[in-house]
C-alpha positions in Angstrom: 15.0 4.6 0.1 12.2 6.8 0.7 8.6 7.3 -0.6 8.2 8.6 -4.0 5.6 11.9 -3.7 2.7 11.5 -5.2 2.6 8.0 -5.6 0.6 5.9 -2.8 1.0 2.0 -5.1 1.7 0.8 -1.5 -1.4 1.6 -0.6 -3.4 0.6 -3.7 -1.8 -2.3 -5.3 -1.7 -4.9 -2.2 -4.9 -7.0 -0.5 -5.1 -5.7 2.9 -7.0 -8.4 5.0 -7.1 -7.0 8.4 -9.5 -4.1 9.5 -8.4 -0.6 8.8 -10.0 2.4 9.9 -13.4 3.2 7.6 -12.6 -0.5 5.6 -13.5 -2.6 8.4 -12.7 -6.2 6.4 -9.8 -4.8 4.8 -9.2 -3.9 1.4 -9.0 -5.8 -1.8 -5.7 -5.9 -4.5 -5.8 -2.8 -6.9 -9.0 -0.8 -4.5 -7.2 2.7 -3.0 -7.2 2.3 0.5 -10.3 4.9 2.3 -6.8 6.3 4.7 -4.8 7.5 1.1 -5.1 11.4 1.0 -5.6 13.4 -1.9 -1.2 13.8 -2.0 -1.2 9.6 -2.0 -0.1 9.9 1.5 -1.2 7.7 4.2 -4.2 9.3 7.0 -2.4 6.4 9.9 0.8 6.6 9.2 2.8 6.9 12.7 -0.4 6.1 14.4 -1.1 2.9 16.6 -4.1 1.7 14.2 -2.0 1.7 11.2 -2.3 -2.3 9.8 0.9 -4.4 11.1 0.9 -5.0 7.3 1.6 -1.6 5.8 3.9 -0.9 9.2 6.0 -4.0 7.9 6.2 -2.3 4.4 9.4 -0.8 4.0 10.3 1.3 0.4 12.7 -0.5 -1.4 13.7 -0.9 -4.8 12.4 -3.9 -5.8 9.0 -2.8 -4.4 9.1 0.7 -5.7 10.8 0.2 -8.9 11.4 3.7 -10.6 8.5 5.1 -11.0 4.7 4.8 -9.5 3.1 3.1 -12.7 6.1 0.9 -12.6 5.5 0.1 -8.4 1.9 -0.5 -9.1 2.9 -3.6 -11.6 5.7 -5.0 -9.3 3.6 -4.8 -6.4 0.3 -6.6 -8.8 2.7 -8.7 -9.1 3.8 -9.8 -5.9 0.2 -9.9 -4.8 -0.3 -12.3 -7.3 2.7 -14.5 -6.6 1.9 -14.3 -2.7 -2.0 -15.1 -3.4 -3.5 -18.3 -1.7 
């Protein structure tokens, strides 16, 4: 599966904690990550200081669901089901 255009959930919906470039304590659920461009494409992506977490992230169905409202709540709610 690939990455839907336009729709950058991945980068919105999760809790990131570690340090990424310009959020140096990470990012909270449901905050736009400061690396999303204006196209909801990722500023780091292929590059070394890209979090291990959104490297691990892989698009899949599950995940992405069919559209980008719909990845936003399957990814709220795996946030919430993963939450310590």
């Amino acid at each position: 599966m690939n990455c839907r255009e336009g729709c950058g959930a991945c980068c919105i919906a999760p809790s990131i904690t570690s340090p990424i470039p310009g959020m140096p304590h990470g990012k909270p659920a449901g905050v736009p990550c400061v690396q999303l461009d204006d196209a909801m494409r990722c500023r780091l992506f292929g590059k070394p200081e890209r979090p291990g977490f959104c490297v691990g992230l892989r698009p899949e169905a599950g995940m992405c669901g069919e559209s980008q409202r719909e990845a936003m709540a399957l990814l709220g709610a795996l946030e919430l089901a993963t939450a310590p």
